[in-house]
N, C-alpha and C positions, 0 to 999 in steps of 0.2 A: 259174904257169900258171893260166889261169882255168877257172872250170868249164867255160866256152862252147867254150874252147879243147881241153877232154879230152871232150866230145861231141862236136864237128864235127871232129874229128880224121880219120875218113877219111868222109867223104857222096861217094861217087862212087855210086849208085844204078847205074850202068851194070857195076861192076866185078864182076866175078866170083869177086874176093878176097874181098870182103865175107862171101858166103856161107860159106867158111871160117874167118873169123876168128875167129870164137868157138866152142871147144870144147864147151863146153854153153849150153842156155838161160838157167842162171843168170850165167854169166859177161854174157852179153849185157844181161839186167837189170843187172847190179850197176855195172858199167861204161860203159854207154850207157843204156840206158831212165832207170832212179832218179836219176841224174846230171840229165837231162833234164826230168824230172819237179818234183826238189827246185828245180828256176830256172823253173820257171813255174807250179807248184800250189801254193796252200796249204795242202795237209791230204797232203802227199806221203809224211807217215811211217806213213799209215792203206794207202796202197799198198804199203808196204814188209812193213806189219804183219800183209798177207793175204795177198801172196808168200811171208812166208816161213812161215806157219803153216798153206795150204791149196796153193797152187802149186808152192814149193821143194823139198818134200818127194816130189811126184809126179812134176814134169815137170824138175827144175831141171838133174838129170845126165843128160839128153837133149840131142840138136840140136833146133836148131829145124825144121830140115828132118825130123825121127823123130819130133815132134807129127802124129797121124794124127787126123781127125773122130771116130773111133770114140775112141782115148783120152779125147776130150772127153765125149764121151755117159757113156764111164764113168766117170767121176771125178766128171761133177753127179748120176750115179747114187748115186755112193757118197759125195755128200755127202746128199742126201735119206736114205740109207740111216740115216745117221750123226747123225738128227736135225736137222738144217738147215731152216730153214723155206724154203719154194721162193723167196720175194722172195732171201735171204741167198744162194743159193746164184746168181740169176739176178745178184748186183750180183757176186760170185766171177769169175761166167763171164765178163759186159760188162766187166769190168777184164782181164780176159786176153785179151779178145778183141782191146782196145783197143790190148794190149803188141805182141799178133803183128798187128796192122794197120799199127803203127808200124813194125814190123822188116820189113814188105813193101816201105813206103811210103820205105826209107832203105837197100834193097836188101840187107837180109839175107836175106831170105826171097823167095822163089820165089809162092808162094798162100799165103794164110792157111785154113788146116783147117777154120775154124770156119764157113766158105761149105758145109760137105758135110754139116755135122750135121746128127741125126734131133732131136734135145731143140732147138730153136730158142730156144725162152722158155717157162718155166715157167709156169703158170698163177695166178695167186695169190687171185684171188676178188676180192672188192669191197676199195679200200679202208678202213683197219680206223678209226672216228671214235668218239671215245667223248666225250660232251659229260656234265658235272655236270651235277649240279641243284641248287638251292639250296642245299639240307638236305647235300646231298653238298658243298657248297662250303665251308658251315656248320662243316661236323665236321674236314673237313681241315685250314680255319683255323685252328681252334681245337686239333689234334693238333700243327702249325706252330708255334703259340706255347707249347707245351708243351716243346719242345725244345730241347736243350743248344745247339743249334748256335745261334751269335748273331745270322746276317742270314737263317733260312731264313725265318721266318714273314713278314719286307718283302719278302725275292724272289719266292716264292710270291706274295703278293698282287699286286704288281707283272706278276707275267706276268699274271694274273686279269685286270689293271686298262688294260693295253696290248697284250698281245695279241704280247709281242713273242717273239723267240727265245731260247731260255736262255742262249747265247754272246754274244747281243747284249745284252744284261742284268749279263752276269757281266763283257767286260769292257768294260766300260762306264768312263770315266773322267768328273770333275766337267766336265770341259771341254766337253765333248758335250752338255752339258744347256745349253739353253736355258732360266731361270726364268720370263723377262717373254712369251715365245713359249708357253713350254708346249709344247718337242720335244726330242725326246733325239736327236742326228746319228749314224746309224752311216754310219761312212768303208767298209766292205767287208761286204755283205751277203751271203747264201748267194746267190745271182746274182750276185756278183763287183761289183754295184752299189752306189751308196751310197743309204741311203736316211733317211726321217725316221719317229721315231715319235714320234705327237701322245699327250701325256701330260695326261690329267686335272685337275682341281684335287685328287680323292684323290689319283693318281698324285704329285703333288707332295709333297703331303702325310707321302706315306710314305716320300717322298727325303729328307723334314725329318727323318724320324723315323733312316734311315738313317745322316743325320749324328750326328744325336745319341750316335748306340749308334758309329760309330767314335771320338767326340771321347772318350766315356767306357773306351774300350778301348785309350786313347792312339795310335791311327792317323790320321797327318794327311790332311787335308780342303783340302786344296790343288787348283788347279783344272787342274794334271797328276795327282794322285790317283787311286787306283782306286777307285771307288764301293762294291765288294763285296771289300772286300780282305781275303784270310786272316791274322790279329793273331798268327800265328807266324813267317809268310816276311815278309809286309808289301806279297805278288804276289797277283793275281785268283786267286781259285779256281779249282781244274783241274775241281771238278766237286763239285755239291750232292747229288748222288744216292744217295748212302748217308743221308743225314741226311732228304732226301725220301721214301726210301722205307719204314725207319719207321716217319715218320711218318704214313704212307698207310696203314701197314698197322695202325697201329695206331686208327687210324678207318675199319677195316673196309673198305680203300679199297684193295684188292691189285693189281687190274688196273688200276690209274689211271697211265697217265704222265705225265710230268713233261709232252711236247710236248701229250697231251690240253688242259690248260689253254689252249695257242693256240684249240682248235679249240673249246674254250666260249668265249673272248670270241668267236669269229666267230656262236657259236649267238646268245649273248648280244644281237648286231647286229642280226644278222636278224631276231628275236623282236620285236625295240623299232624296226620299219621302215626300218634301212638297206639301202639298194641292194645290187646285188653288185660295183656300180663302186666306190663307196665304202667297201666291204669288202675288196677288192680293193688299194686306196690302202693300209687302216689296217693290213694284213696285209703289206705288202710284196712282194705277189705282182707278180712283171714280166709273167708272162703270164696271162692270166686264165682260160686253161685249168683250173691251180692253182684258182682261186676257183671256180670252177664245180662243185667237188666238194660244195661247200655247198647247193646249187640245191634237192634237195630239201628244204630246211628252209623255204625261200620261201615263201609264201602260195601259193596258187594263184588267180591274179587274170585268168588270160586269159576266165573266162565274162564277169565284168566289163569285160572287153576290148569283147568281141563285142555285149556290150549297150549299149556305147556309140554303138559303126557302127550297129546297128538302132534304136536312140532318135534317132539324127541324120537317119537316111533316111526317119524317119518315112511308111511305106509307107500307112498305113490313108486317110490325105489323100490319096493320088495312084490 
């Protein structure tokens, strides 16, 4: 039986069996929701991984109909309580929210609770942007190349030098590079898009240098290959972060994250007069809303705007 087959196994939204069919909440997730999820998400095990370590434990031996608005108020209470920072606990709640909108929308449920809350959305402040500086660029590199780890100080540079995503990066295969172009293809971007990132002549550069260091580590370089392949399994890295951080900390660099380096090459852009369209391109942003969070780094050029209209209307002639 296929999975599609043990989700749509009963969709009558009109039936009033529905409502009973699931003894508790989590039967409903485990059975229907996750099922649903893992056949059309690709990060479906990161929902599994917050059901069952902040939801399961709360709501899971309830109906869905015995979820009250108030349970929800308290439960994002007592994850603030609990140290959460509010953004973590607002992605908690929009994932739950999501689950009991779907169990309305497939006639599990009756109303979704989450229509009567008093905590609607957490406040979180400004987004948090942290851009190097040189000197700070300087020492990192240089903490990078100190390290045991064999590809962190090209990745590292690499994201510096493209601006890209650390997934889009790591797994990265030869075949996705274009040499004579100068772009690397990602087939599935965090917008579910595909997109291109324009690579350097450094950027290149340090691809050369990347081969190098797998030819000498005996990992082949074949053009299905992984570009950052760990020389234990011979699979992409599940993740640079421990060897990242380190090496951050050991160039004084604690609060630096690994996605900050996106958000220097875009300072980087803008400092040496790229647009925000053009930023927006080399960034992968689909909507430009995203890029816009850069805005004030811009010059401020509308006086020179304005002086343009009054030098062309040249008033003092007329």
């Amino acid at each position: 039986m296929s999975i599609f087959s043990n989700i749509f196994k009963t969709t009558d939204s009109n039936s009033s069996k529905n409502l009973q069919e699931f003894s508790c909440f989590e039967d409903f997730f485990d059975h229907k929701y996750y099922p649903f999820s893992k056949a059309t998400k690709r990060r479906s095990h990161l929902e599994l991984y917050v059901f069952d370590k902040h939801i399961r434990p709360i709501f899971g031996h309830k109906t869905l109909a015995e979820i009250t608005s108030q349970d929800l108020d308290l439960w994002m209470t007592a994850q603030l309580e609990a140290g959460y920072k509010p953004a973590t606990v607002n992605k908690h709640s929009s994932m739950l929210n999501r689950i009991l909108n779907i169990a309305v929308q497939w006639g599990y449920l009756d109303t979704n609770p989450f229509k009567a809350v008093v905590i609607k959305k957490l406040p979180t402040g400004d987004y948090m942007q942290r851009f190097l500086t040189h000197s700070e660029i300087k020492s990192l590199l240089s903490a990078c190349k100190r390290s045991t780890h064999p590809f962190l100080h090209p990745f590292v540079k690499l994201l510096l030098l493209t601006g890209a995503r650390k997934s889009e990066l790591r797994l990265a295969k030869w075949t996705c590079i274009d040499l004579q172009k100068g772009e690397l293809f990602v087939a599935v971007s965090k917008s579910g898009r595909s997109r291109t990132v324009v690579l350097s002549k450094k950027a290149l550069a340090v691809l050369e240098q990347v081969k190098l260091r797998s030819e000498a580590l005996g990992l082949p370089i074949t053009r299905d290959s992984w570009v950052f392949a760990n020389p234990r399994t011979g699979q992409p890295y599940t993740s640079l972060h421990i060897a990242f951080f380190k090496a951050r900390d050991s160039a004084g660099l604690s609060s630096v994250r690994m996605h900050d380096l996106r958000h220097t090459y875009a300072s980087l852009l803008i400092n040496n007069g790229a647009s925000i369209y053009e930023v927006q391109q080399l960034l992968g942003h689909y909507n430009i809303s995203m890029t816009e969070r850069y805005a004030r780094l811009f010059p401020n050029t509308l006086q020179d705007r304005v002086d343009i209209v009054a030098e062309s209307l040249d008033f003092d002639r007329i």
